[in-house]
C-alpha positions in Angstrom: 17.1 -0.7 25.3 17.0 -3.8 23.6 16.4 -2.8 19.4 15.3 -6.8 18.6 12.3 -6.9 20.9 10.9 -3.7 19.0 12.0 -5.0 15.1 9.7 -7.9 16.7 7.2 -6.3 17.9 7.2 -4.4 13.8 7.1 -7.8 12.1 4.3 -9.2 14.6 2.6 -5.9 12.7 3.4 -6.5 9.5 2.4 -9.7 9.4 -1.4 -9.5 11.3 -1.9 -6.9 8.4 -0.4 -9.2 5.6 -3.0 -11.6 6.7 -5.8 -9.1 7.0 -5.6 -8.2 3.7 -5.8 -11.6 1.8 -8.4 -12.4 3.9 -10.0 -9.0 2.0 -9.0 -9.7 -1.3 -10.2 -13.4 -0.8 -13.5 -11.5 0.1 -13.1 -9.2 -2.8 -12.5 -12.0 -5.3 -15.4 -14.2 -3.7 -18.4 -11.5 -4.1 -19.9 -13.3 -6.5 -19.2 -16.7 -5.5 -22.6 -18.9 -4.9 -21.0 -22.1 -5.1 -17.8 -23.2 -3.0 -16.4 -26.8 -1.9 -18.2 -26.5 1.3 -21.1 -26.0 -0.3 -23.8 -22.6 -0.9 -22.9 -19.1 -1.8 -18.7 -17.7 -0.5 -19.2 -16.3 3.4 -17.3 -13.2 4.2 -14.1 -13.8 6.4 -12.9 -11.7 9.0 -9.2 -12.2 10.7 -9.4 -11.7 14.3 -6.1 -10.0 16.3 -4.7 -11.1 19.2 -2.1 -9.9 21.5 0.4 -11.7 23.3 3.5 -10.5 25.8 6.8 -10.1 23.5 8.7 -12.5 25.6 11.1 -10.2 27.5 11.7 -8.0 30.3 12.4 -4.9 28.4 9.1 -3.6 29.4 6.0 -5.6 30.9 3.4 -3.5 28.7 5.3 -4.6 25.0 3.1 -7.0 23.0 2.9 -8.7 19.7 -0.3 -8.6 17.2 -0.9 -11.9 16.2 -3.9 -13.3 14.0 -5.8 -15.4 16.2 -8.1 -17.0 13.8 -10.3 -16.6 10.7 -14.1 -16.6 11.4 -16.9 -17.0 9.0 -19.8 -14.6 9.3 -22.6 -16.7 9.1 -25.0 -13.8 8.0 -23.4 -13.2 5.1 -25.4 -14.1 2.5 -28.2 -12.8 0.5 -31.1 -14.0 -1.2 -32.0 -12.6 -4.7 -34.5 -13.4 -7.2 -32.6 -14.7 -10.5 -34.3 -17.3 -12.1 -31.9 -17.8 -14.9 -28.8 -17.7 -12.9 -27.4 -21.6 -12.8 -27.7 -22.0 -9.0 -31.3 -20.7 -8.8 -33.5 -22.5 -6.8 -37.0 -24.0 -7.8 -38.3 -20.4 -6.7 -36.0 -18.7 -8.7 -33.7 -17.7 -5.7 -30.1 -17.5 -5.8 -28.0 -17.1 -2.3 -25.5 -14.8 -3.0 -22.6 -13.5 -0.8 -23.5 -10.5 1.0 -20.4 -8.6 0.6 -20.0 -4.6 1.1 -17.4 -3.9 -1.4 -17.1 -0.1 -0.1 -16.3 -2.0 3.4 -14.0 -4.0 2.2 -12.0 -1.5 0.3 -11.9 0.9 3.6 -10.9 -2.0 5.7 -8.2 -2.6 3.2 -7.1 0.9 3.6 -7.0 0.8 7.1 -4.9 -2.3 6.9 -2.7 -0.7 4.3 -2.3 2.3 7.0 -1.0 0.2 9.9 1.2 -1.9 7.3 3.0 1.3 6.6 3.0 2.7 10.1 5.0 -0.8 11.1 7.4 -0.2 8.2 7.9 3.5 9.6 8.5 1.9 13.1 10.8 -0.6 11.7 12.8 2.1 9.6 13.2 4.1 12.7 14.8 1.4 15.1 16.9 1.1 12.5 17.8 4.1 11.8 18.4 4.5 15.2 20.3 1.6 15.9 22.5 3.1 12.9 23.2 6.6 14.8 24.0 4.4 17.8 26.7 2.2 16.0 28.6 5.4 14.6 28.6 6.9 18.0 31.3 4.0 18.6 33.2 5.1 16.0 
């Protein structure tokens, strides 16, 4: 069994769920954003997972996590009436980001899950590969 395809396969993990969760603090941070450089009220990101083959023949069925890409939800804003907010339109209307902070701090859990179940993984091919070296002893 070859240990480096699985310590691979870990750090694929570890660092799909890295990206996951800036991309929920950057949400967190944003949820009262209602002006950005692109222009309008912050739009809730979303990292999308992929998987692709490890690269070896230890087993046809191992793949790697990768983030595939970073979408915008489009329907993530909200209209509310402010009329003394800066960005308030002639009606009085401010587009705000729609953002579910309850949502995002579940997601984030979730991702915080998998992050440790990786560093378990890791731990345990190594630990392994440890007990394997001092059988050659």
């Amino acid at each position: 069994m070859e240990f480096l395809s699985t310590f691979r396969v870990c750090s694929s993990g570890l660092s799909a769920q890295r990206a996951k969760m800036d991309v929920i603090v950057s949400n967190l941070a944003n949820v009262n954003t209602t002006r950005t450089p692109e222009g309008g009220a912050y739009r809730r990101k979303v990292a999308v997972f992929a998987s692709e083959p490890a690269g070896d023949s230890f087993e046809e069925t191992l793949r790697m996590v990768k983030v595939d890409r970073i979408v915008e939800d489009k329907n993530s804003v909200k209209l509310v009436f402010d009329p003394d907010h800066p960005d308030a339109n002639e009606k009085g209307v401010v587009a705000m980001p729609d953002i579910n902070t309850v949502s995002e701090m579940a997601d984030m859990i979730v991702a915080n899950r998998a992050y440790e179940a990786c560093v378990t993984a890791f731990d345990s091919t190594k630990n392994m590969v440890m007990k394997a070296l001092e059988l050659g002893k």
